[in-house]
ZANUMAR-303035 format. One record per residue (C-alpha): x, y, z. Coordinates in nm, 4 decimals, always signed. Each point is the difference from the previous one (the first is absolute). Layout:
// ZANUMAR-303035
+----------+----------+----------+
!        u !        v !        w !
+----------+----------+----------+
!        X !        Y !        Z !
...
+----------+----------+----------+
***
This chain:
// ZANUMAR-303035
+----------+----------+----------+
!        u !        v !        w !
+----------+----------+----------+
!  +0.0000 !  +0.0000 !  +0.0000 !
!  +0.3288 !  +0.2273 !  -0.0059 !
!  -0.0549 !  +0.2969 !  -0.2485 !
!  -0.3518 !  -0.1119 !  -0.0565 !
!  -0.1698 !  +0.3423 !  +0.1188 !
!  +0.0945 !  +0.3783 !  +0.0039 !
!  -0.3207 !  +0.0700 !  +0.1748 !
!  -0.1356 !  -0.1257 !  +0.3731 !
!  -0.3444 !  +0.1286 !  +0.1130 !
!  -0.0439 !  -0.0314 !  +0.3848 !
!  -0.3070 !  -0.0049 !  +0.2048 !
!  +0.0503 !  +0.1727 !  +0.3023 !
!  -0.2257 !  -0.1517 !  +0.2987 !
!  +0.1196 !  -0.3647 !  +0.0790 !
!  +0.2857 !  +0.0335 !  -0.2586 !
!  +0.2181 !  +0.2488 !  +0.0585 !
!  -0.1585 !  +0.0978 !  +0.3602 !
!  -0.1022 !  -0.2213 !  +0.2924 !
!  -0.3186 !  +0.1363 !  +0.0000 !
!  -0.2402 !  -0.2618 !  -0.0070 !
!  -0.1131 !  -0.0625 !  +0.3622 !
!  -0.0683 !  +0.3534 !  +0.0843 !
!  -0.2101 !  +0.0754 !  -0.3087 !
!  -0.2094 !  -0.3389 !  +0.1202 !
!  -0.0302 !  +0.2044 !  +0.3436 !
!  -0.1155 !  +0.3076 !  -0.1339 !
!  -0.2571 !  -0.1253 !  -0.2074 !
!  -0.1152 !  -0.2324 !  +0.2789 !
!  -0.0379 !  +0.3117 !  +0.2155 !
!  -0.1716 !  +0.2003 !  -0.2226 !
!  -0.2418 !  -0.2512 !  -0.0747 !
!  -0.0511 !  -0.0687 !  +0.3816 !
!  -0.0347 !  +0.4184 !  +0.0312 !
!  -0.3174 !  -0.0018 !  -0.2683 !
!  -0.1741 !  -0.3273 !  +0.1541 !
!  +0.1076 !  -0.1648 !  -0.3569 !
!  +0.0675 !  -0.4214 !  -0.0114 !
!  +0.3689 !  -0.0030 !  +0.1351 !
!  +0.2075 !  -0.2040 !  -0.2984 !
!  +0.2152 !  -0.2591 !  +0.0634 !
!  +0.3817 !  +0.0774 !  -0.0347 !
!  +0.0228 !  -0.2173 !  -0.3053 !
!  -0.2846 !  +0.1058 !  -0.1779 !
!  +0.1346 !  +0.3735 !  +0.1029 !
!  +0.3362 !  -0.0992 !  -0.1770 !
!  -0.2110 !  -0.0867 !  -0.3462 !
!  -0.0652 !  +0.3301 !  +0.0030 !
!  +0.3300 !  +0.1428 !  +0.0261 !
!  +0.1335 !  +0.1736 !  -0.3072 !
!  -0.3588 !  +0.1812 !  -0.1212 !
!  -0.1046 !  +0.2818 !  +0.0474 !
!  -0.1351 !  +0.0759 !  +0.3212 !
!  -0.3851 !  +0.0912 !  -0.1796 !
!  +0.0629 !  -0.3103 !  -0.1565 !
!  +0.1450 !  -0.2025 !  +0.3136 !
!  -0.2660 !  +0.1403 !  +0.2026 !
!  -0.2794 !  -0.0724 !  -0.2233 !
!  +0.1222 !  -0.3730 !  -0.0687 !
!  -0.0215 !  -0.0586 !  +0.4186 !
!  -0.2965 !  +0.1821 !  +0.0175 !
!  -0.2168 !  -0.0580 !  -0.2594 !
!  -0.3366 !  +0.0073 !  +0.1729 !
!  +0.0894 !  +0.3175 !  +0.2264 !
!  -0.1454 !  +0.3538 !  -0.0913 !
!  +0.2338 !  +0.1833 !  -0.2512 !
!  +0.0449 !  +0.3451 !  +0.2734 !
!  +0.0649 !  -0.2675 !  +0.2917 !
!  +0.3111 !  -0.1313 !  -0.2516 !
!  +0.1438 !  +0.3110 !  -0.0834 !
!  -0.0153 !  +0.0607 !  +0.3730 !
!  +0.2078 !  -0.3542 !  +0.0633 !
!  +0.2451 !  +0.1182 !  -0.2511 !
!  +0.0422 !  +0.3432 !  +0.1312 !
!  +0.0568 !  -0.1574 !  +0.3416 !
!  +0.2290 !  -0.2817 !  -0.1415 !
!  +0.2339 !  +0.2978 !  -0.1028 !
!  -0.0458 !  +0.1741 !  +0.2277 !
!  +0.1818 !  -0.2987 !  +0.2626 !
!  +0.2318 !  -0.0748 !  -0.2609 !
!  +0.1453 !  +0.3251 !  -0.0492 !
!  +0.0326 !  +0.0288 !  +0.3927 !
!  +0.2816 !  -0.2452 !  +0.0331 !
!  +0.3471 !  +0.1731 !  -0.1178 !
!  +0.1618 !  -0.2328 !  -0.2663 !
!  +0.4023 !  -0.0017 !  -0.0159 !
!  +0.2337 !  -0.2009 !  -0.1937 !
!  +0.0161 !  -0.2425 !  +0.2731 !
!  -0.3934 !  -0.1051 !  -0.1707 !
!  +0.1652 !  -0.1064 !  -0.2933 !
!  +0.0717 !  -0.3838 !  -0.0407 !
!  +0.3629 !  -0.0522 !  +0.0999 !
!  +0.2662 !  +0.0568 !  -0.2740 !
!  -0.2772 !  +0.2195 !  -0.2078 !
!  +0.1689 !  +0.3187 !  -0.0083 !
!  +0.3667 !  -0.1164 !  -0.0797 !
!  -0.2003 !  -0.2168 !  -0.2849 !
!  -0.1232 !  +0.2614 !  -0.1477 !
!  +0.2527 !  +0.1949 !  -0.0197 !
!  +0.2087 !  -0.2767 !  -0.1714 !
!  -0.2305 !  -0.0775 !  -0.2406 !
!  +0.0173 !  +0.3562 !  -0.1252 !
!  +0.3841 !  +0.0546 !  -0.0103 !
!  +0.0124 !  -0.2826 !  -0.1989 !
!  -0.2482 !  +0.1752 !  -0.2263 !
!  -0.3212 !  -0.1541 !  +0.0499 !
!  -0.2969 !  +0.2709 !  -0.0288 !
!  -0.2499 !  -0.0748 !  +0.3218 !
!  -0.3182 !  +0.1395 !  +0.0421 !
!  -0.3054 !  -0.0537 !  +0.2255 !
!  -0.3434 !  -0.1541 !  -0.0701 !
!  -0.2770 !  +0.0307 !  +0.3239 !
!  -0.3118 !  +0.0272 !  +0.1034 !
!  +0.0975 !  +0.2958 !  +0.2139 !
!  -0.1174 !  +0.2929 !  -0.0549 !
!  +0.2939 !  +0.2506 !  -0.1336 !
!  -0.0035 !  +0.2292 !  +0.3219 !
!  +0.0420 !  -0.3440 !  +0.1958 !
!  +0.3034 !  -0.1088 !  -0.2072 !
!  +0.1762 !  +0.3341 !  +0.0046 !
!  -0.0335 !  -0.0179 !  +0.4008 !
!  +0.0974 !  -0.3422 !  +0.0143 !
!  +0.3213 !  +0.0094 !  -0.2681 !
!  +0.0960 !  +0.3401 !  +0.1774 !
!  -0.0071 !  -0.1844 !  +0.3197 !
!  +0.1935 !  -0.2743 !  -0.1177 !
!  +0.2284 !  +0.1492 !  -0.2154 !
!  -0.0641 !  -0.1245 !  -0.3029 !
!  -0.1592 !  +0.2293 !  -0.2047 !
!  +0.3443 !  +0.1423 !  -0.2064 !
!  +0.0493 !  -0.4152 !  -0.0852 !
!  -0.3161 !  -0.0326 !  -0.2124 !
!  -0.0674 !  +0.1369 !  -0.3937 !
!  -0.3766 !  +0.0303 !  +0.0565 !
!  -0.2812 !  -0.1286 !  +0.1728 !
!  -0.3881 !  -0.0696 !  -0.0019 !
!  -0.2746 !  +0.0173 !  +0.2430 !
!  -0.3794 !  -0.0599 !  +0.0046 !
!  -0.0875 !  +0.3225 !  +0.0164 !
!  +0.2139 !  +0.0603 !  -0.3467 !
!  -0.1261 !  -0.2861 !  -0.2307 !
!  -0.2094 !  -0.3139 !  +0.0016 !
!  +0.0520 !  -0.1754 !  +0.3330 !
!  +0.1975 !  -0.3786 !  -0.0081 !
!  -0.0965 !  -0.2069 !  -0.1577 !
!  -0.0370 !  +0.2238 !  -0.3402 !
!  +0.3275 !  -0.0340 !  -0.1724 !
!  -0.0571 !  +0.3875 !  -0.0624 !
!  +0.2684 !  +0.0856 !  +0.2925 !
!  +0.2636 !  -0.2391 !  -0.2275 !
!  -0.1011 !  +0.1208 !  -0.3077 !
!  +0.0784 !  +0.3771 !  +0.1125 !
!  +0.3338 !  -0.0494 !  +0.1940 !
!  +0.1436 !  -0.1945 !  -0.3311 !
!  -0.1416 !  +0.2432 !  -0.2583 !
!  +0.1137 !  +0.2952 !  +0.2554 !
!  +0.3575 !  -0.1723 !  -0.0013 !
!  +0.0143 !  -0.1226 !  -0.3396 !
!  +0.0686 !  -0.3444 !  +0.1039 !
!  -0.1204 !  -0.3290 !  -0.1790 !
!  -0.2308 !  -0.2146 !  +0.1674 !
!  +0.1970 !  -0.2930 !  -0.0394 !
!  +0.3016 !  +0.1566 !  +0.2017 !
!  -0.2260 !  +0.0761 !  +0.3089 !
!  -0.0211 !  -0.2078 !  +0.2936 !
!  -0.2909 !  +0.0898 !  +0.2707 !
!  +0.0599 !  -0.1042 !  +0.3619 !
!  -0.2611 !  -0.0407 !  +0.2434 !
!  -0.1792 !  -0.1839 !  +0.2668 !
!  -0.3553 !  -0.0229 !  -0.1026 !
!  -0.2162 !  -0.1107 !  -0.2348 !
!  -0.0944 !  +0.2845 !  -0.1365 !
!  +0.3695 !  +0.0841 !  -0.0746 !
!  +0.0357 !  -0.3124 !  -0.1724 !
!  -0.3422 !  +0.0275 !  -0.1901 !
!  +0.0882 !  +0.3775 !  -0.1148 !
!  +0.3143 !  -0.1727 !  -0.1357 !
!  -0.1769 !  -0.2490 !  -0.1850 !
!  -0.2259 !  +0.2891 !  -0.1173 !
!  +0.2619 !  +0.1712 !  -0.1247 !
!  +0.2082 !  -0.2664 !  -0.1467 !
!  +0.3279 !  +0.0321 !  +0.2040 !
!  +0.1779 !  -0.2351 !  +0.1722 !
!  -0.0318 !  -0.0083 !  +0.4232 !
!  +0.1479 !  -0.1618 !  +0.3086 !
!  -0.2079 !  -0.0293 !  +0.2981 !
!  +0.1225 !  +0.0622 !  +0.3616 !
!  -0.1708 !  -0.2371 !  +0.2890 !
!  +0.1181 !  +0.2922 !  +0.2937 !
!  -0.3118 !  +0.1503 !  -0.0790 !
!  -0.3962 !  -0.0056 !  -0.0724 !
!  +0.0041 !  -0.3542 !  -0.1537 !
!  +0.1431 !  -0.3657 !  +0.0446 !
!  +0.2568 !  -0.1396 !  -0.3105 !
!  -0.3284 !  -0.2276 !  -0.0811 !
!  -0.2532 !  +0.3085 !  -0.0416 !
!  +0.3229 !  +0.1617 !  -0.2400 !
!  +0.0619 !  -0.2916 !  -0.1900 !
!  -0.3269 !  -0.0146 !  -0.1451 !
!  +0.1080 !  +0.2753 !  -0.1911 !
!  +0.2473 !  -0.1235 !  -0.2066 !
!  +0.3328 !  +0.2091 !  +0.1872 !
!  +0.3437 !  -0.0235 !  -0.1442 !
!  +0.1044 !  -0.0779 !  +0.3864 !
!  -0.1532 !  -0.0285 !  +0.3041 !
!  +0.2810 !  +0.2058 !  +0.2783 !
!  -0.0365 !  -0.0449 !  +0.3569 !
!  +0.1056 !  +0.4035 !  -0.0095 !
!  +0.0886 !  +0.2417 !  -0.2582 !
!  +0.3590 !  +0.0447 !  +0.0968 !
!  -0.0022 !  -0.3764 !  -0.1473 !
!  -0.0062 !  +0.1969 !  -0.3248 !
!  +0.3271 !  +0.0025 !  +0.0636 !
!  +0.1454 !  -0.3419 !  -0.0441 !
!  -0.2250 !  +0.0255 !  -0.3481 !
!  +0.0650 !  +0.3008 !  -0.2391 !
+----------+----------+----------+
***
């Protein structure tokens, strides 16, 4: 797989950041705040990666449309309280990243964030001068619409067959499908190596920095 890619696509929750537990929590919360049907953590996780309309309207299909946009105000609401630092990201993430691009690989950033969330977050990490571009929700379709691919490799002027997307969900690995590019799943996130495989990955890492070993 050496030389087989000049562009990697990251997701950021559950990929790049060990975020996954406290994003269960906060959704949990704000459904117990608004008298909604608390999820369980897994089905919580297969959410992971939407939008939050879209997240919130997949748990919460029956509930009153104002009474979700409430949940999802609140949800951000205890996100955003907890100060993220690099010590969120998945050991070995930054000094990855920062490899990959001296030896010349472009990187960018595909989430269902919301772009004021990913500023925050890649400010508070210090990654934000390692990446060529991102996408959010709240900029084009949410995952898993291959529109976020399709506009970070026209934006880039990259060829879809030398882009590799990395992520730990489904819907990462479905929006690569979508889009016709090649992905590698990572299980330190919102879904098991099983869940991954069913769509067709290159690789399924236990973490990213397994990347690695690889390209």
């Amino acid at each position: 797989m050496k030389n087989r890619f000049d562009l990697l696509i990251f997701d950021w929750d559950g990929t790049l950041v060990d975020s996954i537990d406290w994003i269960v929590h906060c959704i949990q919360q704000a459904a117990e705040r608004y008298g909604c049907p608390i999820p369980q953590p897994q089905a919580t996780k297969d959410i992971i990666g939407l939008s939050i309309e879209n997240a919130i309207l997949r748990l919460f299909p029956d509930v009153d449309g104002t009474i979700r946009q409430q949940v999802a105000a609140h949800y951000g609401q205890t996100f955003f309280s907890k100060q993220i630092s690099r010590d969120d990201l998945f050991p070995g993430v930054h000094e990855m990243l920062l490899g990959l691009k001296q030896r010349g690989y472009r990187l960018a950033v595909a989430t269902g964030k919301k772009s004021s969330g990913l500023a925050q977050a890649m400010a508070a990490t210090g990654l934000a001068d390692l990446f060529c571009t991102t996408r959010c929700s709240d900029q084009t379709a949410s995952k898993p619409d291959p529109l976020m691919i399709d506009e970070i490799v026209a934006e880039l002027g990259i060829d879809k067959q030398r882009t590799l997307m990395v992520g730990d969900s489904a819907h990462d690995l479905q929006m690569a499908l979508n889009a016709k590019v090649s992905a590698i799943g990572v299980t330190c996130g919102a879904h098991s190596q099983a869940t991954l495989q069913q769509y067709n990955p290159l690789l399924c890492l236990n973490y990213p920095t397994d990347l690695l070993n690889i390209i």
